[in-house]
Each structure stands twice: as structure tokens, then as C-alpha cells.
C-alpha positions in Angstrom: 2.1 -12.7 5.9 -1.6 -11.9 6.5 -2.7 -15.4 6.1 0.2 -16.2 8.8 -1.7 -13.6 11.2 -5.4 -14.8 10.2 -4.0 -18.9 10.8 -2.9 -17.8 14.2 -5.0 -15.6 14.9 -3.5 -12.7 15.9 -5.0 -9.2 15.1 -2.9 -7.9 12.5 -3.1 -4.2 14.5 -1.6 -5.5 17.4 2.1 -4.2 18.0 3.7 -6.7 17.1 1.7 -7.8 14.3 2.6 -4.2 12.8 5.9 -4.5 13.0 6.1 -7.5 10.9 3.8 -6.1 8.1 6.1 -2.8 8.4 8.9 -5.1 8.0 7.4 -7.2 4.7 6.5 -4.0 3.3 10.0 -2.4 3.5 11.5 -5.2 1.7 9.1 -5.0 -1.3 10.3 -1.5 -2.0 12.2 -1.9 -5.7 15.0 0.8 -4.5 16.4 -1.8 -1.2 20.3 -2.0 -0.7 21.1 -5.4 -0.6 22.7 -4.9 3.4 19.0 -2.8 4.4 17.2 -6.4 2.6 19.8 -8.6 4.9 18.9 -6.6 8.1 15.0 -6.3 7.3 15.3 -9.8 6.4 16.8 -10.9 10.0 14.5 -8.8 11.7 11.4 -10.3 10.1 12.6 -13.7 10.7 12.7 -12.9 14.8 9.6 -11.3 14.7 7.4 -13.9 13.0 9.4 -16.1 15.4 8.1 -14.2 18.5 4.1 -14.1 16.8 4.5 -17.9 16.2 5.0 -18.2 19.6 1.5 -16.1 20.5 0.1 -18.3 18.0 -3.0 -20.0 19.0 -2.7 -24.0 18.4 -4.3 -25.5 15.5 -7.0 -28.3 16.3 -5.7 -31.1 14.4 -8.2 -33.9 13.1 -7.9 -37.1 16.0 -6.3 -39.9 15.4 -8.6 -42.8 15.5 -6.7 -44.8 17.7 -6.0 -41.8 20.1 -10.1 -41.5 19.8 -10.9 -44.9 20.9 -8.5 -44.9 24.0 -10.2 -41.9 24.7 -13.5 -43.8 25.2 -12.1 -46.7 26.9 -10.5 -44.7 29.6 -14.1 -43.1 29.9 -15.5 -46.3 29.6 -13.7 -47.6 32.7 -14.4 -44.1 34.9 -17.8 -45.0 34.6 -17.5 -48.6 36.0 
């Protein structure tokens, strides 16, 4: 969960951010009803849901091919 929060970096003391580590922690306890694990469990889900939307997006490696358009279509501003 903390990795999740450091990949899309989001500050693990933000509100929401909390909540979900509040959540994880809940379901670790060894004494959880099965029906408290199901509802914790559905919660969690929405809420990493809603911090994967405030994600910040992952610079992916360029494709070559998308590279070398890239410099043609600069190329031909410049002409």
C-alpha cells in the first residue's frame, strides 16, 4: 500500500491517503469477522480506486518510432 502511495506520489498523510492505510490496517487485525473483512475489503477497493485517479502519470520509456516522428515533424517546422 505504501509503495502504491510513493509510485503515485501521493503524500501518505493526505486525507485520503489515511483512510486507505486505516483501512489496510484494520484488515490485518487477527480478531476480523469475516462480514467487517468483506466491508473493509469493498471500502479499500473504492478508495485506492479514488487515489489511482490522483495518481500522477508514470513517464514511460519512448517508443523509437514515436521518437523519430517526433523529430521529423520538428524537422519540417523548421523548414
Amino acid at each position: 500500500m505504501k509503495a502504491d502511495l510513493k509510485r503515485w506520489q501521493i503524500r501518505p498523510d493526505s486525507a485520503l491517503a489515511a483512510s486507505a492505510l486505516d483501512l489496510a490496517e484494520r484488515l490485518s487485525a487477527p480478531d476480523i469477522r469475516p462480514a467487517a473483512a468483506s466491508m473493509l475489503h469493498a471500502q479499500l477497493r473504492a478508495t485506492l480506486a479514488d487515489l489511482a485517479k490522483l495518481a500522477v502519470p508514470e513517464e514511460k520509456p519512448g517508443d523509437p518510432i514515436d521518437e523519430l516522428q517526433k523529430r521529423r515533424t520538428e524537422r519540417r517546422k523548421g523548414a
